[in-house]
C-alpha positions in Angstrom: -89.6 108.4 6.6 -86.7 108.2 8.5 -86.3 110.8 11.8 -82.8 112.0 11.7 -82.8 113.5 15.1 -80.2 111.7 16.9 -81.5 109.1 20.0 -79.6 111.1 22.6 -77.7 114.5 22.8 -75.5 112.9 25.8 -72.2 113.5 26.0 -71.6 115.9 23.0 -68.4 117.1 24.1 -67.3 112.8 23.3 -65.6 113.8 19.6 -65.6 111.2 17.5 -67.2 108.0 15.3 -67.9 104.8 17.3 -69.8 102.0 15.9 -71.2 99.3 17.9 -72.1 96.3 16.0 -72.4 92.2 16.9 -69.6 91.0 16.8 -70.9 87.2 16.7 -72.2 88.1 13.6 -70.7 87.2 10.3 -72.0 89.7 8.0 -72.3 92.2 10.9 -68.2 91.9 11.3 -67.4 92.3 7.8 -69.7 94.9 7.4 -68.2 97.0 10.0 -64.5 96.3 9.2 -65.2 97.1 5.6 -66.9 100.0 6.2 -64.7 103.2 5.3 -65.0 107.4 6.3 -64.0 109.8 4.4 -60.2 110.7 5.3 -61.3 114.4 7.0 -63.2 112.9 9.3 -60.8 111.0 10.9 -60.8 106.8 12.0 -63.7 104.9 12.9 -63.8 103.0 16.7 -65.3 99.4 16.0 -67.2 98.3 19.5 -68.5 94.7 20.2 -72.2 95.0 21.8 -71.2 91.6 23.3 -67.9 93.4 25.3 -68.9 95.6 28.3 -67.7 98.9 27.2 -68.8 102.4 28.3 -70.5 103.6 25.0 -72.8 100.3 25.4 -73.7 101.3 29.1 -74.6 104.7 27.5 -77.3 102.5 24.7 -78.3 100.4 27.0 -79.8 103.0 29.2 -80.9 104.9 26.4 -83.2 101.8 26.3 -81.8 101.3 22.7 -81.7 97.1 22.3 -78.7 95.7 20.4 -80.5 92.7 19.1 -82.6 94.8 17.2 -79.8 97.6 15.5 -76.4 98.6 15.2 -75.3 102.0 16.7 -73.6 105.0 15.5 -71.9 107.6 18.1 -71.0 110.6 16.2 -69.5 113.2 18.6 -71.7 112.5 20.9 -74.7 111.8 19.1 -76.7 108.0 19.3 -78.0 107.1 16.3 -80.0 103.5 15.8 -80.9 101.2 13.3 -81.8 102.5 9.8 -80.5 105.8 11.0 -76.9 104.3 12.0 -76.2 102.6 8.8 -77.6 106.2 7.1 -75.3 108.1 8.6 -73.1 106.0 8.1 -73.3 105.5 4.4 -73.1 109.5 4.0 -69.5 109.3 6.2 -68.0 106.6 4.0 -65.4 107.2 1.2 -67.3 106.3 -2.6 -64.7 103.8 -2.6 -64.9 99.8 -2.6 -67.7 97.8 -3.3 -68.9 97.8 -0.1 -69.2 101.4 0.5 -71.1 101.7 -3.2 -73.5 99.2 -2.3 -73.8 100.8 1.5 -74.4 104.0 -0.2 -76.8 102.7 -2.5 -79.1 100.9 -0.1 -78.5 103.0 2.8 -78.0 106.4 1.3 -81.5 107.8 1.2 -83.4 107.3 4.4 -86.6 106.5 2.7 -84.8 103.2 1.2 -82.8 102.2 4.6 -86.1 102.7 6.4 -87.4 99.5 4.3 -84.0 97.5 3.7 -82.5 97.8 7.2 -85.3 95.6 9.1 -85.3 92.9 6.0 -81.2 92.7 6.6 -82.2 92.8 10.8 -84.5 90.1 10.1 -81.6 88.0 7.9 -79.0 88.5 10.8 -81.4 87.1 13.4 -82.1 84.4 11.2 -78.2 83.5 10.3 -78.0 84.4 14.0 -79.9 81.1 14.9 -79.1 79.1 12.4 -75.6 79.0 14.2 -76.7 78.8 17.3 -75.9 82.3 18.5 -77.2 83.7 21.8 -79.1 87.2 21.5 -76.6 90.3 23.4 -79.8 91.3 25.2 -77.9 94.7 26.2 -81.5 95.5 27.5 -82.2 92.3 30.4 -85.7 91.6 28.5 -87.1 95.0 29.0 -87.0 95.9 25.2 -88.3 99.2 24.4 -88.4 101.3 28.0 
């Protein structure tokens, strides 16, 4: 099961919904400029891992490595991977085909706990089959 604790507590008084995604990515793109929020919680900021930006200096040394999940900031909370594309799923409006399907695989955190590392493993793969460099947000010291 899923933890829903949030990676880091860091800057809470931030307000806000950032997601940081690959931007070299195809279906990483699309899925992030498809993705909808509900209307009361206001817009969504789309960040490029592969663009220095402040919100990926915080990741980084939260030792959180882009290559391996995208990241959800919600007022000031970090969430990663499975937990990311959770939340979001519960943010997003119950309209469009995308946000149905998003809820749907990612809704229950028992089901994006086994989806989200078979669609990491398929962006890796389309990642290298055109020849896409890694962000490597982390300088090869994955995991500290």
């Amino acid at each position: 099961m899923i933890d829903r604790t949030p990676i880091s507590s860091a800057g809470r008084d931030s307000p806000g919904i950032i997601l940081v995604y690959d931007g070299e990515c195809p279906v990483c793109s699309a899925y992030s400029r498809m993705s909808r929020i509900r209307d009361d919680l206001g817009g969504i900021l789309l960040v490029d891992a592969r663009d220095p930006s402040l919100v990926l200096d915080e990741i980084t040394a939260a030792g959180l490595d882009m290559d391996e999940g995208m990241v959800l900031k919600l007022d000031g909370e970090l969430y990663f991977g499975p937990d990311a594309v959770h939340m979001l799923a519960l943010l997003s409006t119950r309209h469009g085909w995308l946000n149905r399907l998003s809820r749907l695989l990612f809704g229950r955190p028992s089901v994006a706990a086994v989806v989200y590392p078979v669609a990491r493993f398929l962006r890796n793969l389309l990642l290298k089959m055109l020849g896409r460099s890694k962000i490597n947000n982390l300088g090869g010291r994955s995991g500290e």
